[in-house]
C-alpha positions, 0 to 999 in steps of 0.5 A: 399236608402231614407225612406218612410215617408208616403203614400196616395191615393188622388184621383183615380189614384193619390199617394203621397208620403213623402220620407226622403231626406234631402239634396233635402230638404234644397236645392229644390225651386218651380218648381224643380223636382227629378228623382226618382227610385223605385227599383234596377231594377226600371227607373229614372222617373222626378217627380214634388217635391210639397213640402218639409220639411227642419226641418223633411228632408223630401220631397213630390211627387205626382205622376199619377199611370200610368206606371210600375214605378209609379205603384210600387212607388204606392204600397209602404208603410210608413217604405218602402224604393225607391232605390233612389232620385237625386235632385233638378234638373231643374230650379226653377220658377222664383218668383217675383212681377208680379202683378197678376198671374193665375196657372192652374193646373191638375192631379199631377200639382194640387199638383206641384203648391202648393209651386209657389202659396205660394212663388208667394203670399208672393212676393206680387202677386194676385194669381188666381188657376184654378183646372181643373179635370173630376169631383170633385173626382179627386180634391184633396189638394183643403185647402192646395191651397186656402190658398195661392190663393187670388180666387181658382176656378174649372173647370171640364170637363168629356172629358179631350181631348175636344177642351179645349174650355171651358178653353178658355172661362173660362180664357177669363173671368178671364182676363176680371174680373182681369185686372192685370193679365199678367201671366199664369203658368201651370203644369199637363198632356201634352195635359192640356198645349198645350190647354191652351197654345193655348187658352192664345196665342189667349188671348195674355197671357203669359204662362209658361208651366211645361214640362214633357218629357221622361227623363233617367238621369235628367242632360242634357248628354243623349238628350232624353228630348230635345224639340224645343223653338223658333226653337233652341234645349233644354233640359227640365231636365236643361234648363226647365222643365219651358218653354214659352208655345207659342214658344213650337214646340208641334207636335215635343214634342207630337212624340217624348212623344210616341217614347217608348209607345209600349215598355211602354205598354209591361212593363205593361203586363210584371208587371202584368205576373210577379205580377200573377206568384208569386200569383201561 
């Protein structure tokens, strides 16, 4: 079992967590995640690691309490204790000198881009971090990432699931003000990374996206976070979660995203029997 260091709420919806594990600290690299599991009767969820301390042997996730699983991991407290964590898993974001970089972030990626915008500022690159929210409730870490931004803006948008024309428009104005930029890294909801995948592709951007698909073991030996790039099969939890987000077959991700929605919506009802039954 690993520790919980502390907890927070940072915005509506969005926990973080500093959870003891010190071999995931001395070993993770930006872009990795965990699979984590709240409790002996809990799920292995892939959550980002948007941070970690090797001295203390801590890490940070920060999570959507959106599911049962994240709904539990919500309610935990410092000196409580997660069933269990398996990491680093994935491939880490390749780092280098690109020259100028743009991250977009939202949701929980606004927390997952923390360590890519440090490691990309001391490799020598200009890095641009967009913080894309409904409004500036939800805009959380905002210190810890304009310190390694050499221009953080925001761009918030009432209905997330817009035409994204106003991501478009904004990104546009970028590559026109910072003619270095060659490079977009995204990480947030799935709908955040087709949109701004779509927009860049038009833009003739690259883009990386950070996939979050359904996961059970993170290692690659159950499939079931396969997804199609450039029409050959891979898996996101050991091939990703890094992928180019304009060879990305997204009507393939968004079916296979929902395949368990009525049996992730009947675990909820299921949460909230049990939660009222020990309030009898």
């Amino acid at each position: 079992m690993n520790r919980i260091v502390s907890s927070a709420r940072l915005a509506p919806n969005i926990f973080h967590l500093a959870v003891e594990a010190p071999e995931i600290a001395r070993a993770v690299r930006p872009g990795q995640f965990a699979m984590v599991i709240p409790d002996e009767k809990g799920e292995r969820i892939p959550l980002n690691i948007a941070d970690w301390d090797e001295e203390r042997g801590t890490i940070d996730l920060v999570f959507l309490n959106l599911g049962v699983s994240t709904r539990k991991l919500a309610a935990f407290q410092a000196g409580d204790s997660v069933e269990g964590i398996a990491g680093p898993l994935g491939q880490p974001v390749e780092i280098r000198n690109f020259g100028e970089v743009l991250l977009i972030g939202g949701c929980y990626g606004l927390a997952g881009l923390y360590p890519i915008a440090r490691e990309l500022q001391q490799a020598g690159n200009k890095v641009l971090f967009l913080s894309e929210a409904r409004s500036p409730a939800f805009i959380y870490w905002e210190e810890k990432n304009k310190k390694f931004s050499d221009r953080y803006l925001t761009l918030f948008r009432s209905d997330c699931f817009s035409s994204g024309q106003e991501l478009e428009d904004k990104i546009r104005e970028l590559k026109s003000e910072q003619s270095g930029l060659s490079l977009v890294m995204v990480i947030g909801c799935s709908y955040l990374l087709f949109k701004v995948s779509e927009a860049t592709a038009r833009i003739g951007l690259k883009t990386l996206v950070c996939l979050n698909p359904i996961m059970v073991d993170g290692t690659g030996m159950c499939g079931a976070c396969r997804v199609s790039v450039d029409g050959q099969t891979r898996f996101a939890c050991v091939d990703g979660p890094w992928f180019e987000g304009h060879s990305l077959d997204w009507k393939e991700y968004f079916i296979r995203r929902k395949a368990f929605l009525e049996q992730e919506e009947q675990a909820l009802v299921n949460l909230d029997k049990e939660f009222w039954k020990k309030m009898e």
